[in-house]
C-alpha positions in Angstrom: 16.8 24.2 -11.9 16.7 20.1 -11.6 20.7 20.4 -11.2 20.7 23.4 -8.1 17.9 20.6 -6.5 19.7 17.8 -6.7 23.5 18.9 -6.1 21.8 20.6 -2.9 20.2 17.4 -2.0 23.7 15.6 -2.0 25.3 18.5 -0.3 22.9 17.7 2.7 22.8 14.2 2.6 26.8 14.2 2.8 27.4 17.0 5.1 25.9 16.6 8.8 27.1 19.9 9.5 25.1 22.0 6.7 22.0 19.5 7.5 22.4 20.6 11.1 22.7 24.2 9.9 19.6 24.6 7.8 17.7 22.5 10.3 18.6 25.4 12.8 18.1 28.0 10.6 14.6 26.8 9.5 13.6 26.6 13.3 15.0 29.9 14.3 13.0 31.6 11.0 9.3 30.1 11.6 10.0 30.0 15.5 6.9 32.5 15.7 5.1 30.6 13.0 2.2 28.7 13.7 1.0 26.5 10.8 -2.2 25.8 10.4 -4.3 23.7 8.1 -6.1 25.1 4.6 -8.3 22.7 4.6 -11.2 22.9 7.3 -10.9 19.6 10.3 -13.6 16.9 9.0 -13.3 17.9 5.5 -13.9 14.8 3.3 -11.9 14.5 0.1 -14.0 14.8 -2.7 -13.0 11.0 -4.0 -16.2 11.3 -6.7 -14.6 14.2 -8.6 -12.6 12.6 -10.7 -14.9 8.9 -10.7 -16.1 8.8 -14.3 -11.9 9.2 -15.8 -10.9 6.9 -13.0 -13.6 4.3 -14.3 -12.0 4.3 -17.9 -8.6 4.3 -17.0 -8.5 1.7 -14.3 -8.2 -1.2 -16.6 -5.1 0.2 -18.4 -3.4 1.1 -14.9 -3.9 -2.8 -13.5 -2.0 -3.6 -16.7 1.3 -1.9 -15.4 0.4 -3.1 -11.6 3.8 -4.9 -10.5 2.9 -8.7 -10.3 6.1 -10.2 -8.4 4.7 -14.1 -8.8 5.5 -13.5 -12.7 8.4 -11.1 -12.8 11.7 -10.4 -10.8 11.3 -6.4 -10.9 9.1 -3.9 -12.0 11.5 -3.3 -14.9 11.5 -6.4 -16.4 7.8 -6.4 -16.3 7.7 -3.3 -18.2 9.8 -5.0 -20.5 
């Protein structure tokens, strides 16, 4: 729930204490955990999957490309 999310994300921006808390918690729970990558060192993203959609979409993303010598915010761009 969007609502649980954010009211929790006040709670520990506003209490130090409870920040401190789950800080501690989360250390003393994966204490034994080691993380490790899913993704294999030296693997190159694969950047020419998604070419062909990025090629016919590109010139309708420029369009909503902030240009601050023309407007004061990206708001008032958008219009």
């Amino acid at each position: 729930d969007a609502a649980a999310h954010a009211m929790t994300a006040l709670d520990l921006l506003l209490k130090p204490d409870l920040l401190a808390a789950a800080k501690t918690y989360f250390a003393e729970q994966t204490r034994d955990t080691k993380w490790q990558s899913l993704i294999p060192p030296g693997t190159q993203p694969p950047a020419s999957i998604n070419r062909e959609k990025m090629d016919r979409v590109r010139p309708q993303l420029d369009k909503l490309r902030y240009d601050p010598t023309k407007y004061k915010t990206y708001l008032e761009q958008l219009g």
